[in-house]
Each structure stands twice: as C-alpha cells, then as structure tokens.
C-alpha positions, 0 to 999 in steps of 0.5 A: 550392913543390915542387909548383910546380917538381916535375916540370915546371920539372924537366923543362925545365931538364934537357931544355935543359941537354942540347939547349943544352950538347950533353952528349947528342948528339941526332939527329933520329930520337931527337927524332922518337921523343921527339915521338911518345911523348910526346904518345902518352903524354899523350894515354893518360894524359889519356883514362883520367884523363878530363882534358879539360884536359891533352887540349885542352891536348896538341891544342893543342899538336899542332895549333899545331905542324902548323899552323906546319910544313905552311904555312912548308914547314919554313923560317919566311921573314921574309913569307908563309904560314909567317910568318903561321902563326907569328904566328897561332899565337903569339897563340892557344897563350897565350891557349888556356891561359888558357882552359883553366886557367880552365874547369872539369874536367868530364871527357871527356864530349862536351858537356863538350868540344863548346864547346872542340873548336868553338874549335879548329875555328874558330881552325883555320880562321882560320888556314889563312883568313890563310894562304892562297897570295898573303898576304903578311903577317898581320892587324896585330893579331898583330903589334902593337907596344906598346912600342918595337921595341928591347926586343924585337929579341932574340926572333922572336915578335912583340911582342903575343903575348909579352906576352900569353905574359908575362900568361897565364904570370903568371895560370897562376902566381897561380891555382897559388899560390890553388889549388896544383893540379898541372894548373894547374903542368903548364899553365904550365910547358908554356907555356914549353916552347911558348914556348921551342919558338916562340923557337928557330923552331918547326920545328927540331929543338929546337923539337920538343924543347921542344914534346915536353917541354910534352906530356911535363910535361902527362902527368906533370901527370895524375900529380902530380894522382892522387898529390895526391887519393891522399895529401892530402884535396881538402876540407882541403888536410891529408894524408889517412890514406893518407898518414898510414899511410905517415908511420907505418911512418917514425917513430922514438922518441920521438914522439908521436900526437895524435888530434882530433875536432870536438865536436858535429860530426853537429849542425853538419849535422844543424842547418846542413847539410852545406855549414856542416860542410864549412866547419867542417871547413876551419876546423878544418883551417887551424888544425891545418895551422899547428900548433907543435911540429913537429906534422904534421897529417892528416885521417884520416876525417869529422871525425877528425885526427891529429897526429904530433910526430916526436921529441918526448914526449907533455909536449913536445907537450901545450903545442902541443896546448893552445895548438891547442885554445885557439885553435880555441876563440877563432875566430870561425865565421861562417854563411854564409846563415840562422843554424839554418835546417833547425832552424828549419823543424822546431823539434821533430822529425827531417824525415827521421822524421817523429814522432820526437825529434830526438836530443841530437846534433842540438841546437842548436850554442851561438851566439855572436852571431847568425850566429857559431857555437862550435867546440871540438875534443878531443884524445888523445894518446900515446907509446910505452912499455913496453906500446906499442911499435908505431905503431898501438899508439900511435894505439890508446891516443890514440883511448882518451885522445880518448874519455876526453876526450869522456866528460869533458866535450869541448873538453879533452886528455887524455893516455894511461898511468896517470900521464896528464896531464888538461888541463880546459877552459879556461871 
C-alpha cells in the first residue's frame, strides 16, 4: 500500500493543495518551467533507464497535450476543432495506458518500440483527420452517452471517455495489486493527473500543471522501480541482502538472526531443471514472507534466507522458527510438467560429463505422489552475547548453527552458544 500511494498519490495531492488553495501564488512562468522540466526529466530518466513504458507514456502525454492547444488556439469552444481535439484526446490518453500497462518492458530498442510509435502516428493522423477546418463536431463515438446526461453535467469530458478513464484507472489498480510494480503505480496515478488536466480544460494554466505533475509522477516512477530491483529480489517479492545489510546497521538488543537453506536444493535443478528451483524458491519464500513472531525475512543469495526478529531472544523465536519449519515441510509442491524428466533421459549418468556418476546431490528428491515433491528447509539461529557483539558476529554464528543443522540430518534447527537448543526433525 505504500508503494500504491508513494510518490504518485503524494505528488498530486500536494500539487492540487497548492493550485486549488492559492497557499503558493503560481505564475505562468513558474508553470512553464515546471511543464518543461518535467517532461525534460522523465524523458532523461525513461532513456537511461530503457523504460519504453514511461517514455511512450511521457509521448503521449506531450503529444495529447499539443494536439488539444494547437487546434482549440488556446480556447476550447463548445464545436470546432478544438472541441473535437478535446474529444479525441479524451478517448485515446486512456486507452493508451491501458496498452501500455499491459505490454511487456522490453526496452528501447527499435523493434521494441516500432509497433508503439506506428500507433502514435496513426492516431495522430487521425486526429488532425477529424480536426480539420470546416468540422464542426467529432465522430459520435467519442461522445457517446451511455447513461443519462444528468449524471454527468458536472465534468466537460464526454461521457465515453470518462468511463473509459474509470475502467483503465480500475484495470491499472488491479494489475498493481497482482503484481505491485511501480511503473504500473506511476501509470495510474498519471492518469489521473491527465484526467485532472482534462477536467480543468486542457489548455489552462493548471491543466498544464497537472499534466507536468503526470510526467513528473512517471519519472519518479523509474525511481521507485531501481529502488525496488535494488532492495527486493524480483524472483521472491522478499527484500534482497542489500536490504538485509541496511536492517543490520538498525538493530538494537535484543534480537535474533535466523539463517535458512533449502535441503537438497542443487538436485531440485540438477533433476528438474532450474524452472522447478525457481518455483521452489517462491514457495519457500511465501511461507517465510508470512513468518510469526515479528520475524523479517530476506533472501539473501540462491538458496540462502535470512530472518531477523528485532527485540526477541533466540527462546522467543525458536517456537516461530519451528511452527516455519513444520509448515514448509506439510506443503504440497506440485511439478509443473513430467515428474523427473532430465533424470529420466539419463538415468545413470551426469549429461553434462558424459561417463561419469551423478553425485548424491543430484539424486532423486523423495516424491510424495506422482507429480508432488518433499520440501524441507534448515535453520540456524542466534543471539548476541558476551562473545558476539556485533551483527555480523551474530549472522556468523547462525551460518555455523545452519551447518550444524545440515551436518545433523537437515529438515531441523539448531541454535548457537554452548547451552544450544537441538530441534530434531519432527518424522
């Protein structure tokens, strides 16, 4: 949810609060400049972050805008060019975004953004088509009324396209919620800054505000999304060790630092393949994203994680860690496709070394049922005391009581210090 409102909700309530209240005086210079830079910015930002999205999302913008104000002359009149502009433009920013929010990132190559740009062009020549001197009014699809005129006698944009901005608003906010990606936030807040800029009549003064805050909440977007592949592993959804190394330098005693493996996890690929080991690895990382005892979990490399339980001493967390344990251990783990198919093809040797053995890591993973796989997980955990002051001291000591766990028989805890507690596993 912070993601969701954080920058781009932020952005546009302050930019309304100071365009609506008049705490800010604002001149046209001032607006000018903020126009420019921001689309200057995003455009920067959008090129050296390869983000086609936000880049056709800024064109769009830009394009919809220039459109409106080179055919009304700067005042929108109830017929004529500039009213149909307004209609067309109405119609086609929304459904733009949809598009856009629904393509794949591939980058700013040039057959990535061919099909795109060809869009753009035609639907810019399809405006200036219908706006030609002499129309008097648009294509009656761009102002259809569906409902009763009534209901919409408060809002100058025409019926159609404000359900249409209603329904690609409410597809941006579902595919945010399924996926929680921040170009996806900063394409629906943007809408509604263009949707603002539309409903305060497109060529003021303040509808260039908003549409320089909709470019501004897609640059900061770019942001949101570095910050997010920078401290959160894209595989999992868990923070990543950047993060985890950051949450180090901020605890404080007590606490405690759990370390967790995935047992067997090279023969989960060796045998499956490495799209079984990812789904594996988002199995195990739901369950530890869930974690009780106010438990953070991070994945911190392959099939490494770490937990930390700020103020709670390694007794307090033991019961969390073995509740985690259990539970990974009584999920079922489906196969998608043939159960042990690269095992089958080569029953007896390694493919990549043809002659030789496969190793004990590779062997079979114990199958519950055809199709269903056995998961277990191992976990160390410590504390800080007399001998381990500092963080990494404690993350040291959890890596050795991991180990340990390992060396004992796996699918089991085991706690550092001398008077260390031994969790066996639970048949």
């Amino acid at each position: 949810m912070k993601r969701l409102f954080i920058p781009g909700a932020l952005l546009l309530l302050a930019v309304s609060v100071i365009l609506e209240s008049g705490i800010v005086p604002v001149s046209g210079s001032a607006v000018n400049f903020y126009y420019v830079a921001a689309f200057a910015l995003g455009t920067l930002l959008a090129w050296r972050f390869h983000s086609s999205q936000v880049l056709l999302g800024l064109l769009t913008l830009l394009l919809a805008h220039r459109a409106v104000v080179f055919f009304s002359g700067g005042h929108i009149l109830p017929g004529g060019p500039g009213r149909i502009a307004f209609e067309a433009v109405a119609f086609l920013l929304p459904a733009n975004f949809a598009v856009y929010a629904f393509r794949q990132e591939r980058g700013l190559t040039i057959p990535a953004i061919a099909s795109p740009l060809g869009l753009l062009f035609l639907e810019s020549v399809f405006v200036a088509v219908i706006c030609r001197p002499g129309e008097a009014s648009a294509p009656s699809i761009l102002h259809w009324n569906i409902l009763a005129s009534r209901f919409f006698h408060w809002t100058g944009i025409p019926q159609i396209s404000w359900l249409l901005f209603a329904l690609v608003f409410s597809l941006l906010l579902l595919r945010f919620l399924l996926h929680g990606k921040p170009v996806e936030s900063g394409l629906l807040w943007s809408l509604t800054a263009a949707f603002a800029a539309l409903q305060t009549g497109a060529v003021t003064p303040v509808a260039s505000a908003f549409l320089a805050t909709a470019a501004l909440i897609l640059a900061t977007s770019i942001i949101e999304n570095s910050y997010l592949l920078a401290y959160h592993d894209e595989l999992t959804a868990l923070p990543a060790r950047r993060a985890f190394n950051d949450a180090l330098l901020r605890l404080k005693e007590p606490y405690a630092i759990a370390a967790l493996d995935i047992d067997h996890f090279k023969a989960f690929n060796d045998n499956y393949g490495h799209e079984t080991g990812d789904q594996v690895l988002r199995m195990v990382a739901a369950r530890l994203a869930r974690v009780s005892g106010g438990g953070v979990a991070f994945r911190v490399g392959g099939e490494e994680f770490s937990i930390l339980f700020p103020g709670t001493s390694v007794k307090e967390a033991l019961p969390h860690l073995e509740l985690l344990r259990a539970e990974v251990e009584a999920s079922i783990f489906r196969v998608r496709g043939p159960l042990d198919r690269r095992h089958a093809r080569h029953p007896a040797t390694d493919r990549r070394k043809p002659g030789r053995r496969r190793t004990a890591s590779a062997r079979p993973i114990p199958a519950r049922s055809p199709g269903e796989l056995s998961v277990t997980v191992s976990i160390g955990v410590a504390q800080p005391d007399r001998k381990r002051k500092e963080a990494r001291q404690v993350v040291e000591a959890a890596d050795k009581a991991l180990y340990r766990a390992k060396q004992a028989g796996r699918n089991r805890i085991e706690s550092a210090g001398p008077d260390r507690a031994k969790r066996d596993r639970i048949a």
